[in-house]
N, C-alpha and C positions, 0 to 999 in steps of 0.2 A: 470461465477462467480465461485468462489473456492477459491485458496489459490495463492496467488502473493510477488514476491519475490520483494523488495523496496530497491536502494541504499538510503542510510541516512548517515548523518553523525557521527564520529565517537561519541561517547558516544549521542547519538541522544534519547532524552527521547520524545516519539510525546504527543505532549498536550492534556492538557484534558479541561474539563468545571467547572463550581462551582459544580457541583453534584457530578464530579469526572469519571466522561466517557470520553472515548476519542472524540477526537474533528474530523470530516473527514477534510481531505486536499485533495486543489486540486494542481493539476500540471500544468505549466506554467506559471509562473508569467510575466514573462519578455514577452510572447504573450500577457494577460491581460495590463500589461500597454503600452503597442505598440499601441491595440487596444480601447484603454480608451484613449490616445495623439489623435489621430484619428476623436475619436468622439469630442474630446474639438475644434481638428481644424474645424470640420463640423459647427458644433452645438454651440461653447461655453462651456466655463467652467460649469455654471450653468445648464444648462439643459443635459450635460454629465452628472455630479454629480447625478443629478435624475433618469436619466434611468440606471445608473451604480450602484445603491446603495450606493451615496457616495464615490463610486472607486473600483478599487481592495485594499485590506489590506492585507499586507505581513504575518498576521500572518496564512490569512487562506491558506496560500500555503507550498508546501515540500520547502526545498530549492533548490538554485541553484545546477546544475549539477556538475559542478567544485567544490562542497563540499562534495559530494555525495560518499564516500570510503568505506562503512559499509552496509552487507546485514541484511536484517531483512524482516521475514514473515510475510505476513498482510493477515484477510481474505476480502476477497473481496464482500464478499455474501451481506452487508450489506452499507455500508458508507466508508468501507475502513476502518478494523482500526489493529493494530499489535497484534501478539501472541506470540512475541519471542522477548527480547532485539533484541542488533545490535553488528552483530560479523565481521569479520576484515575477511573472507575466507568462501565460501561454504561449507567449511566441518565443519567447527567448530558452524557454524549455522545448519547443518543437525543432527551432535550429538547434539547439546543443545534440537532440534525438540524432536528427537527421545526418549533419555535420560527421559525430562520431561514429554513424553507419549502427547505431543500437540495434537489438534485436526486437522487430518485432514479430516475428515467433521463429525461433532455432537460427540457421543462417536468414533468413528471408529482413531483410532491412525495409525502410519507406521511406517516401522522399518528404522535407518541409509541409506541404501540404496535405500529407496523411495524416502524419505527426500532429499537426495542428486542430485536426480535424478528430484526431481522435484526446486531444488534451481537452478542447472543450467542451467533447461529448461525455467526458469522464474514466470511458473504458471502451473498449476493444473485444471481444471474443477473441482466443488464443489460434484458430486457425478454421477457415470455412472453402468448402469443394464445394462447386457452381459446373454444374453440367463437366463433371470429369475435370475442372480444374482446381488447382487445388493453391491458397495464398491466403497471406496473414490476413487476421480481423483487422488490424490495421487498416491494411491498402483495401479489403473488401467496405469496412461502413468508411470510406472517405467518397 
């Protein structure tokens, strides 16, 4: 768990709830409904329905892959949810990181080249101690 790098789409605002938190998303939808057909063929519409919760709903997933053109940072530590808009290149999402001092784990921030470094490695471990010291996945795999 740590800090995960998410294609989105472009202007991609991820949802929130009536409270105003973000919402977790999950990934696969297109598996989810393959395997929700499956069960309707076994089982029946009705009692799919029941053990599926009613089904998969598109809203609780990312989207499609093939819309997917935009990185954005997410921390992972919790439900999954974003710390950074969504920018069009790895670097331009490493400076927005960096610039606005993000977290990459609790107060501990990283500079441009952490950032960058952990955008196009994908993700981050949330926090690693190296001989009694102790500093974000970030700034440790850069």
């Amino acid at each position: 768990m740590g800090r995960e790098v998410r294609m989105v789409p472009a202007n991609w605002e991820h949802p929130k709830d009536s409270r105003d938190n973000y919402k977790p998303l999950l990934d696969g939808y297109e598996n989810a409904m393959q395997s929700f057909a499956k069960d309707i063929e076994a089982m029946g519409l009705e009692k799919a329905l029941e053990i599926n919760d009613g089904g998969p709903r598109y809203s609780y997933y990312m989207h499609p892959e093939g819309e997917r053109t935009h990185y954005m940072m997410y921390e992972d530590t919790s439900e999954g949810t974003p710390i950074s808009p969504a920018f069009a290149t790895p670097e331009e999402l490493a400076r927005w990181l960096a610039d606005n001092g993000a977290s990459a784990f609790g107060y501990m921030t990283a500079t441009y080249e952490q950032w960058l470094s952990t955008v196009n490695g994908k993700w981050a471990p949330s926090l690693v101690v190296t001989n009694g010291i102790m500093q974000s996945g970030v700034a440790y795999t850069s």
